[in-house]
SELO-292095 format. One record per residue (C-alpha): residue number from 0; residue in one letter; x, y, z. Coordinates in steps of 0.05 Angstrom, whole numbers. Each point is the difference from the previous one (the first is absolute). Example, Ala and Ser with C-alpha at 12.3 -4.5 7.8 and 13.67 -1.06 7.14 Angstrom:
<recs>
REC  nr rest     xx     yy     zz
REC   0    A    246    -90    156
REC   1    S     27     69    -13
</recs>
This chain:
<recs>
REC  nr rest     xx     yy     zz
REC   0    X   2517  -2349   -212
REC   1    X    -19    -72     19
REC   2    X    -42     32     57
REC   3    X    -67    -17      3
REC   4    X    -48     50    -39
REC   5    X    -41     47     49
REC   6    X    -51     52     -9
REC   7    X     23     71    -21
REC   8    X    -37     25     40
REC   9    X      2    -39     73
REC  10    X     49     29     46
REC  11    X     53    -57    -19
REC  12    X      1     51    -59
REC  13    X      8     66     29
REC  14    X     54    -29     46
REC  15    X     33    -26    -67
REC  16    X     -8     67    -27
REC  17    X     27     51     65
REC  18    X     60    -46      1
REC  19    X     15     19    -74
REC  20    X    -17     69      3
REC  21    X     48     10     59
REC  22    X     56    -35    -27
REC  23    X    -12     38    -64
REC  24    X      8     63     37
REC  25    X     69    -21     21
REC  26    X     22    -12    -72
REC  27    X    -34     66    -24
REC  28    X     24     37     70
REC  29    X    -64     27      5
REC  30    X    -40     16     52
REC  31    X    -59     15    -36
REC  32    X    -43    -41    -62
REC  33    X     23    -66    -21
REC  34    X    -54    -40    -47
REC  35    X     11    -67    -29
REC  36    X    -38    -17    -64
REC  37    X     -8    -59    -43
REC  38    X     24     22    -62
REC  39    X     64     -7    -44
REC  40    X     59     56      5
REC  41    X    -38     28    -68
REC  42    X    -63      5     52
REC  43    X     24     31     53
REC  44    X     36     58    -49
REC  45    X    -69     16    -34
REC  46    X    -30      3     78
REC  47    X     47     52     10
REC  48    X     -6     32    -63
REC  49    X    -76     -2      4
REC  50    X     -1     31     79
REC  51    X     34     57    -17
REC  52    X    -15     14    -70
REC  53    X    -62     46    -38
REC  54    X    -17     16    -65
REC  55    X     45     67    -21
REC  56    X     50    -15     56
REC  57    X     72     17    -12
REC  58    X     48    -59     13
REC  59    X     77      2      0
REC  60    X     25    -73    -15
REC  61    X     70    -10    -14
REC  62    X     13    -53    -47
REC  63    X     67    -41    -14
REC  64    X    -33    -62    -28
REC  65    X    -59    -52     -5
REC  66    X    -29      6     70
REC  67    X      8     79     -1
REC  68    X    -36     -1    -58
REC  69    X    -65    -45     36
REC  70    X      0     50     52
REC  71    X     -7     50    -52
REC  72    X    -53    -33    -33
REC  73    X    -38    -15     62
REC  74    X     -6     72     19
REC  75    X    -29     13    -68
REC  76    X    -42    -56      5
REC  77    X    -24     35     65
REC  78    X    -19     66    -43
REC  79    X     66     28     15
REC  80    X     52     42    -37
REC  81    X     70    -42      0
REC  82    X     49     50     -9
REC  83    X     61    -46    -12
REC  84    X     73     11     14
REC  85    X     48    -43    -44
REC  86    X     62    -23     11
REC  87    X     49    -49    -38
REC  88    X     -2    -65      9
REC  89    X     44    -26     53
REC  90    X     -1     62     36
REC  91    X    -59     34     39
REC  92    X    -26     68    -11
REC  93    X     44     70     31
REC  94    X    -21     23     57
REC  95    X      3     66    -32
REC  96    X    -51    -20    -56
REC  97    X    -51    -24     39
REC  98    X      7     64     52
REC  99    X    -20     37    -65
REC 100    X    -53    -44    -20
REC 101    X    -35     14     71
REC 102    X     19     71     -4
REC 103    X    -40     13    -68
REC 104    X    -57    -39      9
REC 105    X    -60     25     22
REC 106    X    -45    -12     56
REC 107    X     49    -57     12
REC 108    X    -44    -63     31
REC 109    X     61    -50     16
REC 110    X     59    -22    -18
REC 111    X     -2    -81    -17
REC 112    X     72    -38     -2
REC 113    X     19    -63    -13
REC 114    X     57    -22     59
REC 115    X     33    -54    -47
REC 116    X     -2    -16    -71
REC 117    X      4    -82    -11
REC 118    X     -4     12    -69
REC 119    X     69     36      3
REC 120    X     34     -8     57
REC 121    X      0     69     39
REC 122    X    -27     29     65
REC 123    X    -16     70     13
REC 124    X     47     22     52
REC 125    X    -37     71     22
REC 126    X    -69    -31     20
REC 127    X      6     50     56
REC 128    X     19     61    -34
REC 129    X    -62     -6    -54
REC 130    X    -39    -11     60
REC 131    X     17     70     28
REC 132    X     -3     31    -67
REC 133    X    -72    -25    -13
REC 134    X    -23     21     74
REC 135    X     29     73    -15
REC 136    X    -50     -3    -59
REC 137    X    -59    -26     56
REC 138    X     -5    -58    -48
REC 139    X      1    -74     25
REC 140    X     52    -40     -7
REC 141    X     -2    -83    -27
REC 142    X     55    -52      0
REC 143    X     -8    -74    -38
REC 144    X     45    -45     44
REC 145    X    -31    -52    -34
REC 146    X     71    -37    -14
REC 147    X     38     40     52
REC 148    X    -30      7     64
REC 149    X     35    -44     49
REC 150    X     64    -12    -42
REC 151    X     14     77     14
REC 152    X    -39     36     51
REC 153    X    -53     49    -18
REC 154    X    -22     49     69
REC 155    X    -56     25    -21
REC 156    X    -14     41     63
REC 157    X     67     30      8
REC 158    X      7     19    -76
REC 159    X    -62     29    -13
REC 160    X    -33    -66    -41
REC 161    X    -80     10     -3
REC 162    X    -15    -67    -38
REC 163    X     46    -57    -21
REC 164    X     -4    -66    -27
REC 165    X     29    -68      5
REC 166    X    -15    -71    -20
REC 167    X      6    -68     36
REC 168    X     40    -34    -39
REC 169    X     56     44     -3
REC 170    X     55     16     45
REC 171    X    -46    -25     52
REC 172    X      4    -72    -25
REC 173    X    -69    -24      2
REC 174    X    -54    -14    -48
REC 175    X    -25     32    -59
REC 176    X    -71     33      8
REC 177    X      2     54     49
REC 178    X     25     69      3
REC 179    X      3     47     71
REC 180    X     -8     73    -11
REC 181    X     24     51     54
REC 182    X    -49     67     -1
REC 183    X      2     53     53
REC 184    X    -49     39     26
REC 185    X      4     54    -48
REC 186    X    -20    -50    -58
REC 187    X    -56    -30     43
REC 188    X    -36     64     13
REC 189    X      8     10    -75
REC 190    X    -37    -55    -17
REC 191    X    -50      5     46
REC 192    X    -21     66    -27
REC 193    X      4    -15    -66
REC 194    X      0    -83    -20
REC 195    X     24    -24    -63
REC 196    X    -43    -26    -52
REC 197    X     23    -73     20
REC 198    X    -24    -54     33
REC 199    X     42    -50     19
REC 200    X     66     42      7
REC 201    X    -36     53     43
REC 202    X     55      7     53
REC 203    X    -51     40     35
REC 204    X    -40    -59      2
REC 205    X     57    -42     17
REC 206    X      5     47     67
REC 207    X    -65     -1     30
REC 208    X     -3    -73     -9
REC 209    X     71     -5     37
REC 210    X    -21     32     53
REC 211    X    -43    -58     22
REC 212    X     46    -52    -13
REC 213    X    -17    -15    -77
REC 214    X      8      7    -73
REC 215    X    -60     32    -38
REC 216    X      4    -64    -53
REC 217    X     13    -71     11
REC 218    X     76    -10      9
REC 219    X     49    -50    -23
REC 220    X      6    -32     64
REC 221    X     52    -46     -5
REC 222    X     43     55    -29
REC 223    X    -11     36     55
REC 224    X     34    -57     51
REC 225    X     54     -1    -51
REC 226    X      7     84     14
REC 227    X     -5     -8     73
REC 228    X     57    -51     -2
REC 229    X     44     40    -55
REC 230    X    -18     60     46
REC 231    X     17    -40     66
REC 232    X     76    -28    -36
REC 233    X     13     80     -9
REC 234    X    -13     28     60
REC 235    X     51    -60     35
REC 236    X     48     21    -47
REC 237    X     -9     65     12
REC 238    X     -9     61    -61
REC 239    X     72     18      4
REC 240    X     28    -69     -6
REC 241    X    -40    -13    -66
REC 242    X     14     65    -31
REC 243    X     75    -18     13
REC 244    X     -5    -69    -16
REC 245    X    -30     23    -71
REC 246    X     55     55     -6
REC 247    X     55    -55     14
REC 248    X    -32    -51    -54
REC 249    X     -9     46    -53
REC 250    X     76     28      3
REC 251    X     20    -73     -5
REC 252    X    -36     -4    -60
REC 253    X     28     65    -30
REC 254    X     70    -26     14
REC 255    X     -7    -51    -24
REC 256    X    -28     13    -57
REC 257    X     66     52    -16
REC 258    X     35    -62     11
REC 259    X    -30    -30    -62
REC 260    X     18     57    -38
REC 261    X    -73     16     -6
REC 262    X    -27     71      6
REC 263    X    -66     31     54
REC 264    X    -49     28    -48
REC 265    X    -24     50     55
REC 266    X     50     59     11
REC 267    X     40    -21     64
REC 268    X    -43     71     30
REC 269    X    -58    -32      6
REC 270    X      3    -76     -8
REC 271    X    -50    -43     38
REC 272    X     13    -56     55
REC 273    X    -70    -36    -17
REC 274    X     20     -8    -79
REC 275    X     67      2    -30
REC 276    X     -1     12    -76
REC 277    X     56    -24    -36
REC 278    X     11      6    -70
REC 279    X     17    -56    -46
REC 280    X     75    -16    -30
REC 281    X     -1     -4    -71
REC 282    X    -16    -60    -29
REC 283    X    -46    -32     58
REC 284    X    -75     -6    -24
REC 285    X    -47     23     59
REC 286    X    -52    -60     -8
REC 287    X     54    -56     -3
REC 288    X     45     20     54
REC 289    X    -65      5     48
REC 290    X    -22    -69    -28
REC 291    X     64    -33     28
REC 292    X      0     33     66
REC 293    X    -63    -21      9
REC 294    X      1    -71    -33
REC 295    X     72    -20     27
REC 296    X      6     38     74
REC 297    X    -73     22     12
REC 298    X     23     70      4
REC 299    X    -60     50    -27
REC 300    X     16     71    -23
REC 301    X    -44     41    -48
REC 302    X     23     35    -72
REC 303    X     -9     79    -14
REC 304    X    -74     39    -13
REC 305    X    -14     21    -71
REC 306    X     54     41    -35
REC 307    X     51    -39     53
REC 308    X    -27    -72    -18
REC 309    X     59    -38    -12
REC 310    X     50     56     12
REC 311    X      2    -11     90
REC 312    X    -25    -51     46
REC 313    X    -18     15     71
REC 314    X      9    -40     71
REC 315    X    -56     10     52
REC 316    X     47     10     60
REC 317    X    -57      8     53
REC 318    X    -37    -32     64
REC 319    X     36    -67     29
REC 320    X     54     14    -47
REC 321    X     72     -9     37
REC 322    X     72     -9    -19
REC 323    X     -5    -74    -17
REC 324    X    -52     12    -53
REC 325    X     44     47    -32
REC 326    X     63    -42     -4
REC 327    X    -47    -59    -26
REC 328    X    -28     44    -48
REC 329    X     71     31    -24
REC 330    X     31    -59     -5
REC 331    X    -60    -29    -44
REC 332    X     10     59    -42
REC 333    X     73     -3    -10
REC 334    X     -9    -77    -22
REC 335    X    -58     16    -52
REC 336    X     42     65    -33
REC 337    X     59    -45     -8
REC 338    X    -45    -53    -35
REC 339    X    -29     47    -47
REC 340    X     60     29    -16
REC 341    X     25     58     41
REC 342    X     54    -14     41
REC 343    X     -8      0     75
REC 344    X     43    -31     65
REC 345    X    -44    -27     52
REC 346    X     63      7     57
REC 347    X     -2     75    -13
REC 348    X    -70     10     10
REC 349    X    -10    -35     55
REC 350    X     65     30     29
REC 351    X    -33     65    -12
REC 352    X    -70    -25     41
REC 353    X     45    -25     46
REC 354    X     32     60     18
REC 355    X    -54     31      2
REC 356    X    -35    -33     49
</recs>
C-alpha cells in the first residue's frame, strides 16, 4: 500500500487489475467473470442483489440470522419479493423447507443464501444441493461468501454458483474496502439485456470496463496492491492448505472451549470455522469480560447481535489466523474467566490446543 499512486487508468493499472482478476479466479475456481469493486461487503451484496433483481421478482432467501436477514432486505430493496425461510437460531434452515419454498413459489427468479452467519455462528453445509434445486427451477443461483470464502472453499463452477460474494478483509486477510464478485456468463448476458436501475453497482458495467483493463469508477488503489498481495499470499499457500489450516484452527477453538466447560451456540451440524459462537457461563457480564481481554492481553472478540447481546460472544477465526493465535487467545481467555469469577485451568486448555495441533 506504500506504492506510489498511479493513474487508474495507465496500463500500470490494468496490469494491477489482470493480476487480481486471475488470482481471483483461482479462489472462486472460475473460469469465467471475476470483478473487483470498491465497496464494503454491504456493497458488494446490494451489487448482486441489484444485478439480478426486478420489481415483482420472486426471491427465495433463507434466513438464520442478521446477515440473512440484509440479504433479504436487499432483494426487496431491489423491488423484489423475499420469500424468507426461518430457522432457529443456532441452527440453519432444513433442507426440506427451503425445497418447498422453491417448489411453491412462482415464477421463481433466484434463490439468494447467505454461506455463513457471523452473527450466529453457522455455515450452510448444502451450498451445492440448493444450487441444483434452484437450476431445476431455471432460476439463478447467489452465494454471500462475504465472511467465508477462502476459509472454506466455495467452487462456483463445479457447483452450479451464478454470482457470489466476498470481501477483502475476511478470510483473505487484507484490507477493508473491497469486495470481488464471481458472475458467469449466464448473469452477464442477463444484464446486458436488461441493466439494473443502478449506477455504480452495475456489474454489467463493471464487465465491459474489465474487458479493457479497468474499473468503470475511480478505484481505491492502494487497496487494490493490498488485494493483489492478499491474493498473491493465497495462491503460495495454495486453496486447500488455507481451507485446512482454517478447519484445524477453528476445532482447536471448539475444544477448547469444551475444555472450559463452555458450550458452541451453533448446533455442532452446522457450526462455522470463520466464527465460533460461544455462549456465556453464568455469571460473566459480556462487556467486562471483553474489556479485560482487550485491556490486559490485547485479545479482541465481539458480543452477540440484538436479542443475543450479552447472552454469546464470537471469535473471528479467519485469514492469517494459525494455531499460535489460538493458544494465545485461549490461554488469554482462561486467565480473564478465572478473574471474573468462573473457574478455569490454563494447563488444560492449552493441553487441549496442544493436542490438537
Amino acid at each position: 500500500m506504500l506504492k506510489p499512486m498511479i493513474n487508474h487508468r495507465s496500463s500500470d493499472f490494468t496490469a494491477l487489475l489482470r493480476s487480481i482478476t486471475e488470482k481471483g479466479k483461482y479462489l472462486f475456481q472460475t473460469k469465467e467473470n471475476v470483478v473487483t469493486i470498491t465497496a464494503s461487503g454491504t456493497g458488494g451484496v446490494e451489487a448482486v442483489a441489484f444485478a439480478l433483481v426486478r420489481p415483482g421478482d420472486n426471491v427465495v432467501v433463507p434466513v438464520y440470522g442478521e446477515f440473512g436477514q440484509r440479504l433479504a432486505e436487499a432483494v426487496e430493496l431491489a423491488g423484489g419479493n423475499a420469500v424468507k425461510v426461518f430457522a432457529e437460531a443456532g441452527h440453519v434452515p432444513r433442507m426440506d423447507d427451503i425445497k418447498e419454498a422453491i417448489r411453491r413459489v412462482d415464477k421463481l427468479k433466484a434463490v439468494y443464501l447467505v454461506h455463513n452467519e457471523t452473527s450466529t455462528g453457522c455455515a450452510v453445509p448444502y451450498v451445492q444441493e440448493l444450487a441444483k434445486l434452484a437450476h431445476e427451477r431455471d432460476a439463478f443461483f447467489v452465494v454471500d461468501g462475504v465472511s467465508s470464502l477462502g476459509g472454506y472453499a466455495i467452487p462456483v463452477d463445479d457447483w452450479g454458483v451464478d454470482m457470489c460474494v466476498t470481501a477483502s478483509q475476511k478470510c483473505l486477510a487484507a484490507p477493508p474496502g473491497l469486495v470481488l464478485i464471481s458472475l458467469n456468463s449466464k448473469v452477464a448476458a442477463f444484464l446486458k439485456k436488461t441493466p439494473p436501475t443502478v449506477r455504480y453497482f452495475d456489474l454489467g458495467k463493471h464487465l465491459d470496463f474489465l474487458e479493457h483493463g479497468y474499473t468503470p469508477f475511480t478505484p481505491a488503489v492502494s487497496l487494490y496492491y493490498a488485494l493483489e498481495e492478499a491474493l498473491s499470499v493465497l495462491v503460495e499457500e495454495t486453496l486447500e492448505k488455507r481451507v485446512e489450516r482454517h478447519a484445524k484452527c477453528a476445532s482447536q477453538l471448539y475444544s477448547a472451549m469444551e475444555s472450559m466447560g463452555l458450550e458452541g451456540f451453533a448446533h455442532k451440524t452446522c457450526r462455522s470455522n470463520t466464527v465460533i459462537a460461544v455462549n456465556y457461563p453464568k455469571g460473566v457480564e459480556d462487556e467486562r469480560f471483553r474489556e479485560v481481554l482487550s485491556d490486559e492481553h490485547d485479545i479482541v472478540i465481539t458480543g452477540g447481535f440484538a436479542s443475543l447481546k450479552g447472552k454469546i460472544f464470537r471469535i473471528g477465526s479467519m485469514g492469517d489466523v494459525t494455531s499460535a493465535h489460538i493458544q494465545r487467545t485461549v490461554d488469554a481467555m482462561a486467565k480473564t474467566f478465572s478473574k471474573l469469577g468462573y473457574s478455569v485451568d490454563p494447563r488444560k486448555v492449552a493441553d487441549v490446543v496442544t493436542r490438537g495441533s
